[in-house]
C-alpha positions in Angstrom: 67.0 149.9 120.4 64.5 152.6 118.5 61.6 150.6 117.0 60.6 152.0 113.6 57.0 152.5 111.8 56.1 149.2 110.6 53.8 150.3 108.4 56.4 151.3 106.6 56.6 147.5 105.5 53.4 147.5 104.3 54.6 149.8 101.0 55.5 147.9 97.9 58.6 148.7 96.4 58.4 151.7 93.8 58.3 149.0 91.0 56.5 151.0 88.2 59.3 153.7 87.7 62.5 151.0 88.5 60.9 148.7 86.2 60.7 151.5 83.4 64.1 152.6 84.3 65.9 149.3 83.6 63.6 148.7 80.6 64.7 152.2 79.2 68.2 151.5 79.8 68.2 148.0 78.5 67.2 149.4 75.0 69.0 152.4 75.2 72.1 149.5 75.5 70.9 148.0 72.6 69.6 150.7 70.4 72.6 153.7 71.0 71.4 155.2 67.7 67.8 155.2 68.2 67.1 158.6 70.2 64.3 158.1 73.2 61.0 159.9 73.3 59.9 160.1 77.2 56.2 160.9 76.6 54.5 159.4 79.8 56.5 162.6 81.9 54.1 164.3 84.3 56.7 167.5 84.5 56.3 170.5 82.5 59.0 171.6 79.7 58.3 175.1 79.0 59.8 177.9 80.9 58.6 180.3 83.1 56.3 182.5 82.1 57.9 186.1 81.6 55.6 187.9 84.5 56.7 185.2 87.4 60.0 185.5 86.4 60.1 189.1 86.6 58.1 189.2 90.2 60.4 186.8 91.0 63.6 188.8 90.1 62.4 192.0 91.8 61.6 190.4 94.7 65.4 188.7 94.8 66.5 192.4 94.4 64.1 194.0 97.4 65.6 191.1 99.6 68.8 192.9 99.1 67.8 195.9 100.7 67.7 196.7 104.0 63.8 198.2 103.7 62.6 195.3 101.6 64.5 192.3 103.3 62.1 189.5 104.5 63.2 186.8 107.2 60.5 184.2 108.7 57.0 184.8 106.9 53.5 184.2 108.0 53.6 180.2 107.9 50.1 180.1 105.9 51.4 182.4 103.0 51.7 186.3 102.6 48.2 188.2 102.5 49.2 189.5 99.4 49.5 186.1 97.8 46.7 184.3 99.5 44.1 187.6 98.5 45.1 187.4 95.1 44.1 183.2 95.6 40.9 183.8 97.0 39.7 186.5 94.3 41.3 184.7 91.1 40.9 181.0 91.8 37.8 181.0 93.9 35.4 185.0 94.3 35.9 184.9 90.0 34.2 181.6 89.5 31.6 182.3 92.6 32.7 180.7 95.3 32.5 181.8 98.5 36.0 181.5 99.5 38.1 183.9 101.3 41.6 184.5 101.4 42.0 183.1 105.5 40.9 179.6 104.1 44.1 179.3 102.3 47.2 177.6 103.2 50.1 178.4 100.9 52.9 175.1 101.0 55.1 174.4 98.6 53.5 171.8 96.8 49.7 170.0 96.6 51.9 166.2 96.7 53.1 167.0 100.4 49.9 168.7 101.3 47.9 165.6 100.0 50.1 163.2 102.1 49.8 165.5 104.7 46.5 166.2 105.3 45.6 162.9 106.7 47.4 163.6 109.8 44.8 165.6 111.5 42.4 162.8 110.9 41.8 159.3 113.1 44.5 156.5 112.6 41.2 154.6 112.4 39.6 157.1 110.0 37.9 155.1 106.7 39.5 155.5 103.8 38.4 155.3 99.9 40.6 156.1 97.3 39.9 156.0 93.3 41.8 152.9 91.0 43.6 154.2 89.7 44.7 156.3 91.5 48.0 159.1 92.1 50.0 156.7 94.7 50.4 159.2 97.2 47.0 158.8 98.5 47.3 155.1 99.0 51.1 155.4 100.2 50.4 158.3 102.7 47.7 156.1 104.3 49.6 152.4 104.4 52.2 154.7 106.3 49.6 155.8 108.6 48.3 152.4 109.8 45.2 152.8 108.1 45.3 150.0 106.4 46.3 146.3 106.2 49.1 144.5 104.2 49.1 144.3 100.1 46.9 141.3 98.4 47.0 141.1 94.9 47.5 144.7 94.0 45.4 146.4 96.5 45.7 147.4 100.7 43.2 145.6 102.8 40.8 147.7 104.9 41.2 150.9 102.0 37.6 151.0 100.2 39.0 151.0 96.4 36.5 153.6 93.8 36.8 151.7 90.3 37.0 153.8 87.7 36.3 152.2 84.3 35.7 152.8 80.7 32.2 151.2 82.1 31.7 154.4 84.5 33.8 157.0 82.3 36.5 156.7 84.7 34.3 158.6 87.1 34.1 156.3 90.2 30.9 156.8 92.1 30.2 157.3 96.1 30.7 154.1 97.9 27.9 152.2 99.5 29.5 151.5 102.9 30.3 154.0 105.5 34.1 155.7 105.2 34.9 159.0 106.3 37.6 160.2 103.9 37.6 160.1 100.0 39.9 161.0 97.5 38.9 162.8 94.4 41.2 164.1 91.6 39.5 165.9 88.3 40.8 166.4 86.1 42.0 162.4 86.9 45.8 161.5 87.0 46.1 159.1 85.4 43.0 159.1 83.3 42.2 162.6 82.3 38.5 162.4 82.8 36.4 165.3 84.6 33.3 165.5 86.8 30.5 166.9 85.7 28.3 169.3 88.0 25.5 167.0 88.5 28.3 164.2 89.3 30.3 167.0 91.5 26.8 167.4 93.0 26.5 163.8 93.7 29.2 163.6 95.6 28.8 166.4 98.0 25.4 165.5 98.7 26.8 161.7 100.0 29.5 163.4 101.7 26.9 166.0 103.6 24.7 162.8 104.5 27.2 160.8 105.5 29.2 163.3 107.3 32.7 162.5 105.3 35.0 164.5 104.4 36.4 165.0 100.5 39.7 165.2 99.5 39.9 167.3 96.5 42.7 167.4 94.4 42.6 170.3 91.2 45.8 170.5 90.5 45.4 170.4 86.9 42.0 172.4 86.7 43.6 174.9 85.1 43.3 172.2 81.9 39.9 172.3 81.6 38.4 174.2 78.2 34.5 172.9 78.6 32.9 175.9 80.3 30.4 173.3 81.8 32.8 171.4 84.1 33.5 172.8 87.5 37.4 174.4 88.4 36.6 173.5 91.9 34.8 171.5 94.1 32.9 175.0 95.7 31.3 175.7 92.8 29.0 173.3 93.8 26.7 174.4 97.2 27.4 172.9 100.3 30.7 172.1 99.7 32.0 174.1 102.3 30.9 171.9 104.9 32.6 168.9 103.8 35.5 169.5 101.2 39.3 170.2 101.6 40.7 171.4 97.7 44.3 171.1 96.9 46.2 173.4 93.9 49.2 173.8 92.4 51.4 176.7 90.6 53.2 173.4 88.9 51.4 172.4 86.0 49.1 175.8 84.9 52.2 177.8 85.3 55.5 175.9 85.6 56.3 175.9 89.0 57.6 172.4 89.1 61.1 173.5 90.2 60.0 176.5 91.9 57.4 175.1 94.5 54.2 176.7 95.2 50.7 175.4 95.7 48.0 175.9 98.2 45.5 173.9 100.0 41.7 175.4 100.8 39.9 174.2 104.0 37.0 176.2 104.9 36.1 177.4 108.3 32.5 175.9 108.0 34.2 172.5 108.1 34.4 170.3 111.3 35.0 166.3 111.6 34.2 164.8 115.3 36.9 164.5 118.3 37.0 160.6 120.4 34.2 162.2 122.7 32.0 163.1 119.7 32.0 167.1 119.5 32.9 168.6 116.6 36.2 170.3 115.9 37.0 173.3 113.4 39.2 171.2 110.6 40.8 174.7 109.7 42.0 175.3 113.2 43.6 171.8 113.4 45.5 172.3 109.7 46.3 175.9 110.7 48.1 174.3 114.0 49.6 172.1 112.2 50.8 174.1 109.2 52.3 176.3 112.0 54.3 174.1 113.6 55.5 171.5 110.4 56.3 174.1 108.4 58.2 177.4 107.9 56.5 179.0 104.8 57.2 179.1 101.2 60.2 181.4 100.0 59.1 185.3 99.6 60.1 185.5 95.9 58.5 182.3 95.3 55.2 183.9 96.2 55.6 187.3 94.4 56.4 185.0 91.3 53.0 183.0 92.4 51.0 186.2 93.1 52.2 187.4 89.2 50.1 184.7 87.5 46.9 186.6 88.2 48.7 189.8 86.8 46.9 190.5 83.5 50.3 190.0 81.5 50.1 186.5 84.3 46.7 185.5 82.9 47.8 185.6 79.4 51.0 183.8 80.0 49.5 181.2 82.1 46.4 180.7 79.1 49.5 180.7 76.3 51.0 177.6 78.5 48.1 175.4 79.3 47.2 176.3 75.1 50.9 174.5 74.5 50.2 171.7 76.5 46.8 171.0 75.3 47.3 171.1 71.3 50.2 168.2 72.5 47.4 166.8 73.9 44.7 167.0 70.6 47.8 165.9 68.7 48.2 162.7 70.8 44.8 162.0 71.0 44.0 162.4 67.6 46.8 160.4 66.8 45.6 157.7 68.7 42.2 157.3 68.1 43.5 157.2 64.4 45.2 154.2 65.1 42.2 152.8 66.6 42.4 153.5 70.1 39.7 154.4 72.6 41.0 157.1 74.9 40.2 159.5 77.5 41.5 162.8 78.6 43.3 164.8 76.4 40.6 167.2 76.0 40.4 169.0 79.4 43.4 167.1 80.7 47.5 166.8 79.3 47.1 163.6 80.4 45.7 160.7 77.1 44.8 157.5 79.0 44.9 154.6 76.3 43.0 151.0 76.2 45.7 149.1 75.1 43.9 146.2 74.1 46.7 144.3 75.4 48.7 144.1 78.9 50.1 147.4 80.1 53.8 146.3 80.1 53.1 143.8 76.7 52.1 147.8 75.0 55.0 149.9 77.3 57.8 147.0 75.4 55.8 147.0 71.6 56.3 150.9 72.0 59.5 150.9 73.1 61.0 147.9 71.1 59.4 149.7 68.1 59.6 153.2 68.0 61.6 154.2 71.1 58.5 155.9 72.9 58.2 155.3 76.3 54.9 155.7 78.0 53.6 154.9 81.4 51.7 151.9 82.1 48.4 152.0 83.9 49.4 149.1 86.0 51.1 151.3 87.9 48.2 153.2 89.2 46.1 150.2 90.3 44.7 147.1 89.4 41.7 148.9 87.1 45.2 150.7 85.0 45.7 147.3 84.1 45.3 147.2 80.3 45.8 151.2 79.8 48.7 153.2 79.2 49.1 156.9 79.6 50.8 159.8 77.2 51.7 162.9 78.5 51.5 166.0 76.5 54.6 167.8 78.6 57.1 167.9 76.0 58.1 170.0 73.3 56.3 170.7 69.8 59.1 168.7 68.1 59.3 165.8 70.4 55.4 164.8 70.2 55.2 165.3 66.3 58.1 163.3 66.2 56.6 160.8 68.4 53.3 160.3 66.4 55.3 159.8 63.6 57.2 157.2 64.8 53.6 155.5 65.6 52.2 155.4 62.6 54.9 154.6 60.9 55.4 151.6 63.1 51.5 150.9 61.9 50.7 150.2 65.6 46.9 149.8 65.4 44.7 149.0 68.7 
């Protein structure tokens, strides 16, 4: 009989979103007149912008044509997409990035998961608490670490991030060879600074690890000091791998579109100690897992860095993020210490109080429901997080309901 992966056993059961699920539904039961406001969502609301929908559109009609139909494309991503990367995202903002060190995939959460497979099963890991789960799960899955013990994966080197440290976890002092890095943070919405961006390469260059950077929401941040990418800061290129996303700065949730960065100066070592190109072993095995991202889909992608694109795109994230002043306004009001919210849509809340004690007061008393930090590791504990993807009408609405609830901290 086939045997099956069993570290697959390892995984705990999805608990956070079930639990909020039947919670939800239990008052919904209870309360048919009181209408819900979701506000710990991490999916965008707004539509397309206008330029990606019409790329996408005249891309759909060229397909129809004879001259203009496209069939299998370049597995990486078209030129004309990954050019248009290289010069917005990265040759704009100085860094030395060119468009043969992007991978195109259809989204930064499978290429995050996915990277670790061209690393050692026995590989080191350290991952940030809290944390996005994906980087924990992917690695459990991989054998790379041991079974579950109150809340966190034996032989996985756990980054705290506090209200201590700024929620800005700082390099470990044992050896690993992987780390996980997300800034702007989901869940917290804090951002590294140069000098802490610094910091971290630096280690990472001295201790020959690699860093895995996810930016997916960089395109939050309004402080003109804080780094968009991780090669802004020199000597990056020799030991960072940066994930993005088309989902949050421009709606592409449902559309599917990010890319992953490895440069060609970066090598790890093989079992008999010479060094390997990193980029050649993604590129091999971008190549043969997957079949490219939908030709539309990247002439809709390619249009946010269309002047009319730009302006959209800046339009969108300015939605997003006076939810987010309205939020955290409201909740430092109350009394609240927060983070995020500033360079982040993401309002990460000290509840004073248990996660899921604050997740039912909310609930029970206003019919918001949020996302508790307990869900993101055992440092969420006592947080909660707001998300400012919604509408206009829902967040007012939603404050409202807070105050007039008098919820104070």
């Amino acid at each position: 009989m086939a045997r099956i992966n069993d570290h697959y056993l390892k995984l705990q059961a999805s608990y956070l979103f079930s639990d909020i699920a039947a919670r939800v539904d239990a008052f919904a039961k209870a309360n048919p007149d009181t209408p819900i406001l979701r506000m710990g969502i991490g999916d965008v609301t707004e539509p397309l912008p206008a330029a990606c929908r019409e790329a996408f559109h005249d891309a759909i009609d060229e397909m129809g044509t004879h001259n203009g139909f496209h069939g299998y494309g370049p597995e990486q991503g078209y030129p004309f997409l990954r050019e248009a990367i290289a010069s917005g995202d990265f040759q704009a903002r100085g860094c030395d990035i060119h468009a043969g060190e992007i991978f195109v995939s259809d989204g930064s959460k499978c290429d995050s998961g996915n990277i670790q497979e061209i690393f050692s099963s026995k590989a080191r890991v350290a991952i940030p608490d809290p944390v996005y789960p994906v980087y924990v799960d992917t690695n459990v899955m991989a054998g790379r670490s041991g079974f579950n013990v109150n809340g966190r994966y034996e032989g996985l080197v756990y980054l705290e991030a506090t209200a201590e440290n700024g929620y800005i976890p700082s390099p470990p002092k044992e050896a690993v060879d992987l780390v996980y890095l997300c800034f702007p943070n989901n869940p917290t919405g804090a951002c590294a600074t140069r000098e802490q961006l610094s910091e971290w390469v630096e280690w990472a260059r001295r201790h020959e690890a690699v860093l895995l950077y996810d930016a997916a929401y960089e395109a939050f941040i309004r402080d003109g000091s804080i780094p968009h990418s991780i090669y802004e800061i020199e000597g990056a290129r020799e030991c960072a791998i940066e994930f993005r996303s088309f989902s949050k700065k421009a709606g592409f949730t449902g559309v599917r579109c990010a890319y992953t960065v490895i440069p060609e100066d970066l090598v790890a070592l093989d079992g008999t100690g010479d060094r390997v190109s990193v980029h050649k072993l993604w590129n091999r095995r971008h190549s043969t897992k997957f079949n490219g991202v939908a030709y539309p889909v990247q002439r809709a992608a390619a249009a946010v860095f269309s002047e009319e694109g730009k302006a959209e795109v800046r339009r969108l994230i300015d939605f997003y993020m006076d939810n987010a002043d309205l939020i955290l306004g409201t909740m430092r009001e109350l009394g609240f210490a927060c983070a995020g919210g500033t360079n982040a849509p993401y309002v990460w809340i000290r509840a004073g109080q248990s996660s899921w004690d604050l997740f039912d007061q909310l609930l029970d008393s206003t019919g918001i429901v949020c996302t508790p930090g307990a869900g993101f590791g055992t440092c969420g504990e006592g947080h909660i997080r707001l998300s400012a993807f919604n509408s206009r009408e829902n967040v007012e609405e939603a404050m409202r309901r807070l105050r007039d609830a008098g919820l104070t901290a």
